[in-house]
Phi, psi and omega in degrees: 000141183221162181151166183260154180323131188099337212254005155104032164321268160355301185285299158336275179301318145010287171281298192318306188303299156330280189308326174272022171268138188208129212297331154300344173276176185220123203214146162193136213261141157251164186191154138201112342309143156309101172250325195229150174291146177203098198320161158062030186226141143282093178263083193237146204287129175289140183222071205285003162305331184283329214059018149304063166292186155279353185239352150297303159339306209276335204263333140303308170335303162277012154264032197223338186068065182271175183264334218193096162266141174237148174217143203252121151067015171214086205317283203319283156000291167320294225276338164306313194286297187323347176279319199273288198264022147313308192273009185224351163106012191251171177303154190217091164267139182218136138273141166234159157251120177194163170258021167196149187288340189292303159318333189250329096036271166348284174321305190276349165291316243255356158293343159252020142321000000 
């Protein structure tokens, strides 16, 4: 999902994740900030004072065997995770800030250049 500040991205991925949450499933999140609680969701706040990157965070993760990772408002991040779970068969929610998916598109060939 892409848009500019406001325009309900957050909120957007938010309601998906609610919805596709199921007490058999393993949906886990990196976020910084956490805005919203999500009961039965593993959700953890990146902190690179710690070295609690987005890309430590996606890459534990995926040593958990989740159904579904998400990563919020962190295109490089985005683009790590869409590379592992592309090789591991699993679902990928992301945010970007941008104003058009063709930017962000962009964005994400030109870190795999």
């Amino acid at each position: 999902m892409t848009g500019p500040t406001g325009s309900g991205k957050t909120t957007t991925l938010y309601s998906a994740l609610a919805e596709i949450n199921d007490p058999g499933g393993n949906i886990s999140t990196a976020e910084d900030p956490i805005e919203y609680d999500l009961p039965g969701v593993t959700q953890i706040q990146a902190n690179p004072a710690i070295d609690l990157t987005f890309a430590n965070i996606l890459r534990a993760f995926l040593r958990q065997d989740p159904g579904v990772c998400s990563s919020a408002e962190e295109i490089h991040a985005a683009a790590l995770a869409g590379g592992m779970v592309d090789l591991k068969g699993y679902a990928a929610l992301t945010l970007a800030l941008g104003y058009t998916a063709v930017e962000e598109v962009t964005s994400v060939v030109s870190i795999a250049d």
